[in-house]
matplotlib code that plots the C-alpha trace (Angstrom):
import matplotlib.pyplot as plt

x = [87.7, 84.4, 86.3, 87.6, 84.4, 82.6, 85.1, 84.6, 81.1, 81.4, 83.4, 81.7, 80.7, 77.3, 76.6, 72.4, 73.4, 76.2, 73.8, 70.4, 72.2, 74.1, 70.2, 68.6, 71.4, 74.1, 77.6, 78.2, 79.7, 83.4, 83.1, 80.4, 80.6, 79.5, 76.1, 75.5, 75.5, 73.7, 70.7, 70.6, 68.3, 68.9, 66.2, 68.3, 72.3, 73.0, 77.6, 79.1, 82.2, 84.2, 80.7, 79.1, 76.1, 76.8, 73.4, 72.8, 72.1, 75.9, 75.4, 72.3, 73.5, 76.3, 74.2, 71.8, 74.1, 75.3, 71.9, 71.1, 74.7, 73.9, 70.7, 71.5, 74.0, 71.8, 69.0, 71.2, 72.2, 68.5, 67.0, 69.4, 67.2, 65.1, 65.4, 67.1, 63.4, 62.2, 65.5, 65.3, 61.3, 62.2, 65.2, 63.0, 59.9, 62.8, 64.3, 61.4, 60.9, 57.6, 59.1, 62.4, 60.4, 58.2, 61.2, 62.9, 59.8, 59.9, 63.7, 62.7, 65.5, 62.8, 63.5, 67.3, 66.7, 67.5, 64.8, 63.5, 60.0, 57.7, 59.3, 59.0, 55.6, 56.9, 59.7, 57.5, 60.5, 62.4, 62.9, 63.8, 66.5, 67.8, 67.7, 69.9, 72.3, 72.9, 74.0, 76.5, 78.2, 78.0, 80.0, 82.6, 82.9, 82.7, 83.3, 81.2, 81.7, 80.2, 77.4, 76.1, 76.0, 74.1, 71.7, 70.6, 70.8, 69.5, 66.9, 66.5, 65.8, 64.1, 62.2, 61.2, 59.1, 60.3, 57.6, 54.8, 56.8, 56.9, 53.2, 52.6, 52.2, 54.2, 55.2, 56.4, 56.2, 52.8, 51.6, 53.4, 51.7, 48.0, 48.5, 49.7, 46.4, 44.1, 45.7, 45.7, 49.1, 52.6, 54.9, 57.6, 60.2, 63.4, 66.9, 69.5, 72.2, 74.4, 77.8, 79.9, 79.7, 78.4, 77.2, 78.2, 76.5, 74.1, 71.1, 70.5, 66.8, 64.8, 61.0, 59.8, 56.4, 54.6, 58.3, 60.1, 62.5, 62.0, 63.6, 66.8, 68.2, 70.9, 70.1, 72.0, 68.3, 66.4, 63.3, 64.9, 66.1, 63.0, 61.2, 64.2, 63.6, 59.8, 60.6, 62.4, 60.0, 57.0, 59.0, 60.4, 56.8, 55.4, 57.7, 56.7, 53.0, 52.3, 51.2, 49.5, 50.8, 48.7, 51.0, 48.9, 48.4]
y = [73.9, 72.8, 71.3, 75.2, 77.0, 74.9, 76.0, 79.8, 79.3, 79.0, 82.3, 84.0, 87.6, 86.3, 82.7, 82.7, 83.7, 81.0, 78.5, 79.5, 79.1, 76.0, 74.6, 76.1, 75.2, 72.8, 74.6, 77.0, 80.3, 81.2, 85.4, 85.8, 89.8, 89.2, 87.1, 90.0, 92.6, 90.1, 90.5, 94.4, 96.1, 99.2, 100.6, 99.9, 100.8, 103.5, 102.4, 104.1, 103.3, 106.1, 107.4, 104.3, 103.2, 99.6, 97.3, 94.2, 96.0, 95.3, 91.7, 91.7, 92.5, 89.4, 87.1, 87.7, 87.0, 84.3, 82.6, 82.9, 81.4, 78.2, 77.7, 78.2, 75.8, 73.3, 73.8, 72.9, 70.0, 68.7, 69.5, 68.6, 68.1, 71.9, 74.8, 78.3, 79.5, 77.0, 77.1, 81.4, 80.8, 78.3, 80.1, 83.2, 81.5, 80.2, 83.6, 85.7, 88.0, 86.7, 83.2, 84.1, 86.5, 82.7, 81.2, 83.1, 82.4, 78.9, 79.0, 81.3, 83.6, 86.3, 86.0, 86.7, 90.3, 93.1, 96.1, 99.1, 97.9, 100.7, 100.7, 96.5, 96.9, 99.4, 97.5, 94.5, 92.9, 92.7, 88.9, 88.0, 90.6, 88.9, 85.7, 86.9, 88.9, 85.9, 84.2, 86.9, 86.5, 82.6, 83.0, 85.3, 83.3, 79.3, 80.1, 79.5, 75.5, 75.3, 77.8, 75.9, 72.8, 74.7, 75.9, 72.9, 70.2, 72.7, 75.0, 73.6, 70.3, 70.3, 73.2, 73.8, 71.6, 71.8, 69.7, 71.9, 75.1, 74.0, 73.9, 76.9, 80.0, 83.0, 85.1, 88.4, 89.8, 88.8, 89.9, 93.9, 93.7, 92.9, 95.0, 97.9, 97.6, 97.1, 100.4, 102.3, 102.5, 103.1, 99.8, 99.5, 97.3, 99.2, 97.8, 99.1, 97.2, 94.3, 93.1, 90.2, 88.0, 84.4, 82.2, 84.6, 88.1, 89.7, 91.7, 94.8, 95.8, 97.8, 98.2, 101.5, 102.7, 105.8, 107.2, 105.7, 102.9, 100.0, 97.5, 96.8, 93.4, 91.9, 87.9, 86.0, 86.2, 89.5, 87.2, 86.2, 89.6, 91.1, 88.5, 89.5, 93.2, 92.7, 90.5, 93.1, 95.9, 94.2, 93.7, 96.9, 98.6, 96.6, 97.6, 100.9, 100.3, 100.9, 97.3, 95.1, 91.6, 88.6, 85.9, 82.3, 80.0]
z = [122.8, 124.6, 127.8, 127.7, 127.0, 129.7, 131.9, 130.6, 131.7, 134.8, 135.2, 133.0, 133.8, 132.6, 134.1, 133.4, 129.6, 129.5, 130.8, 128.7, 125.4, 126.7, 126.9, 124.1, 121.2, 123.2, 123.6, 126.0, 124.7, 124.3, 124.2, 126.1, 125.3, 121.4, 122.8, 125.8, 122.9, 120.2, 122.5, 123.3, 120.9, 120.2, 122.2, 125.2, 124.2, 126.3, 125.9, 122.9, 121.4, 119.2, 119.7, 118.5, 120.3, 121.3, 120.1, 118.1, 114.7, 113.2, 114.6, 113.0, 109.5, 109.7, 111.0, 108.0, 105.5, 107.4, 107.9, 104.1, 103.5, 105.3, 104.2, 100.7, 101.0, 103.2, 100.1, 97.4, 98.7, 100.1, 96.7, 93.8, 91.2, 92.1, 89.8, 91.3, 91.5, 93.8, 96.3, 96.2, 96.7, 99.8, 101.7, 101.4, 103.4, 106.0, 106.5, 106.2, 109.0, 110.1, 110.5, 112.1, 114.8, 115.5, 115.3, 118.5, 120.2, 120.3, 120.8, 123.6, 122.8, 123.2, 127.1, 126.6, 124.6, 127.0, 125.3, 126.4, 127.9, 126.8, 123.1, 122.2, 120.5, 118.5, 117.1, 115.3, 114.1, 117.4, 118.2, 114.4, 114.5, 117.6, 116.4, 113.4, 115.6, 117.8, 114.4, 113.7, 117.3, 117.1, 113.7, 114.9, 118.0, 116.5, 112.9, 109.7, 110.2, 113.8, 112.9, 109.9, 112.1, 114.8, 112.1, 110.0, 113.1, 116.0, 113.8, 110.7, 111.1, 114.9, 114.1, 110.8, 108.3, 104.8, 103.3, 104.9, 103.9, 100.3, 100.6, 102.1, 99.6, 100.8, 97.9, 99.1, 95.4, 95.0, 98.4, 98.0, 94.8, 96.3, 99.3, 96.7, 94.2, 97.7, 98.9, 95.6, 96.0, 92.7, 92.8, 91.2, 90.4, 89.6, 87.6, 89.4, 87.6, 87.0, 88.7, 87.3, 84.6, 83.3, 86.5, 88.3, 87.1, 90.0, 89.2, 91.8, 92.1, 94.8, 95.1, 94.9, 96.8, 96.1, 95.1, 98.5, 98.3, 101.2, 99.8, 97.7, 97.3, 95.0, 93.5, 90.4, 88.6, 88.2, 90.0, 92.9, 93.4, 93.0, 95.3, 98.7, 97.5, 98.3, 101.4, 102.5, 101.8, 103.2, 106.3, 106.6, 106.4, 108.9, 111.0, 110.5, 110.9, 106.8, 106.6, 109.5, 109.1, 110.1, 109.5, 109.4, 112.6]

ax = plt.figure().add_subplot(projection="3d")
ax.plot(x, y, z, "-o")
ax.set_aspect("equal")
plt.show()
C-alpha cells in the first residue's frame, strides 16, 4: 500500500500537495481528491455537485468526530486511574478550537488551505476547521487504524504537552459564564433529553444566550455535555465577532 501510494505521488494531479503532506505527517496520499477538497474552505468552492457546493465543511464534520474518537480512546488508555471528568475536561482542551487553529499553524497546514484572500479574517476559525477536515479525508482514505496512528504519534505526542495542558485552566463553561455576567448577558443551560440506557445513556444539552442557541452537544454525563456545548458556543461566537478571544502565549 505505501510502495503504491508513493508511486501515486508521483502522478498525482497534485504533486506539491502529495509531497507537503508526505513531509508534514509521513505517507503520501492515496486519493489525493479527498485532501484537494479537505483544504478548500468554503469561501473559495465555486464546483457544485447535485447543486452541492464542493468545500471542506462535510470533511470537517467527520474529521471531528473522528479526532474526538481517537483521543478519547488515546486518554483512556494514558490515564487509567482518571475519573470521566478529568478525561472530558482534557480531550476538550486538545480539541478546542483555539488549540486546533495553533495547531495547523505549527503543522503549517495553514499554507495548504486554498481561501478566498479578502474573507480569511473573517472566518477566525479557518485553520482548525482544516486541520479537522484533513482528518476526515485521511480516515476515508487510510481508515480509522492508520488515522489514530497518525494522530497520537504525529500530533499528539510531538506536538502537544499533556502535563502542561493538565495545568492549564481552560473551562469553556466557566469562561461563557464570566463573559455572560461581564456582558449582562441570559445563559442557560438547557436539557434537551436522554438517549440509551445504563453506561450507555447520553444526556443532550445546548447553551442558550439571550434566547439563541450556539451550542448543542451530546456527552454520557449532563457535565461533560454541558462543558462541549459551551466549547462549542464560545467558539461559534467568536467566529462571529460576539466574543474576542485572546487565547494565552
Amino acid at each position: 500500500m505505501i510502495l503504491k501510494d508513493s508511486v501515486k505521488a508521483l502522478f498525482s494531479a497534485d504533486k506539491e500537495l502529495s509531497q507537503s503532506i508526505k513531509n508534514i505527517f509521513g505517507f503520501y496520499p492515496g486519493n489525493i481528491f479527498l485532501y484537494q477538497l479537505a483544504f478548500k474552505h468554503k469561501s473559495a468552492a465555486n464546483e457544485t455537485l447535485n447543486g452541492y457546493k464542493l468545500s471542506n465543511e462535510r470533511l470537517e464534520f467527520l474529521g471531528d468526530a473522528i479526532l474526538s474518537a481517537a483521543i478519547a480512546d488515546y486518554l483512556f488508555k494514558k490515564f487509567p486511574y482518571k475519573n470521566e471528568g478529568f478525561l472530558t475536561e482534557m480531550r476538550a482542551r486538545i480539541v478546542s478550537r483555539a488549540s486546533l487553529n495553533k495547531l495547523a499553524q505549527k503543522l503549517g497546514l495553514d499554507q495548504l488551505i486554498n481561501y478566498s484572500k479578502d474573507n480569511k479574517a473573517v472566518y477566525r476559525s479557518v485553520n482548525g476547521d482544516a486541520f479537522e477536515a484533513f482528518l476526515g479525508a485521511l480516515y476515508l482514505d487510510k481508515g480509522f487504524v492508520f488515522t489514530r496512528r497518525i494522530i497520537i504519534s504525529r500530533i499528539v505526542e510531538l506536538h502537544i504537552d499533556l502535563e502542561s495542558l493538565e495545568k492549564t485552566d481552560v473551562n469553556f463553561k466557566s469562561k461563557m459564564i464570566e463573559w455572560a455576567q461581564k456582558e449582562k448577558c441570559q445563559l442557560d443551560f438547557e436539557m434537551l433529553g436522554e438517549t440509551g440506557e445504563g453506561y450507555n445513556k447520553m444526556y443532550n444539552v445546548r447553551l442558550v444566550v439571550d434566547n439563541t442557541t450556539y451550542g448543542e452537544a451530546k456527552d454520557f454525563s449532563i457535565k461533560g455535555a454541558e462543558q462541549l456545548a459551551a466549547e462549542k458556543a464560545w467558539n461559534a461566537m467568536t467566529e462571529k465577532g460576539l466574543i474576542i478571544d485572546e487565547p494565552a502565549q
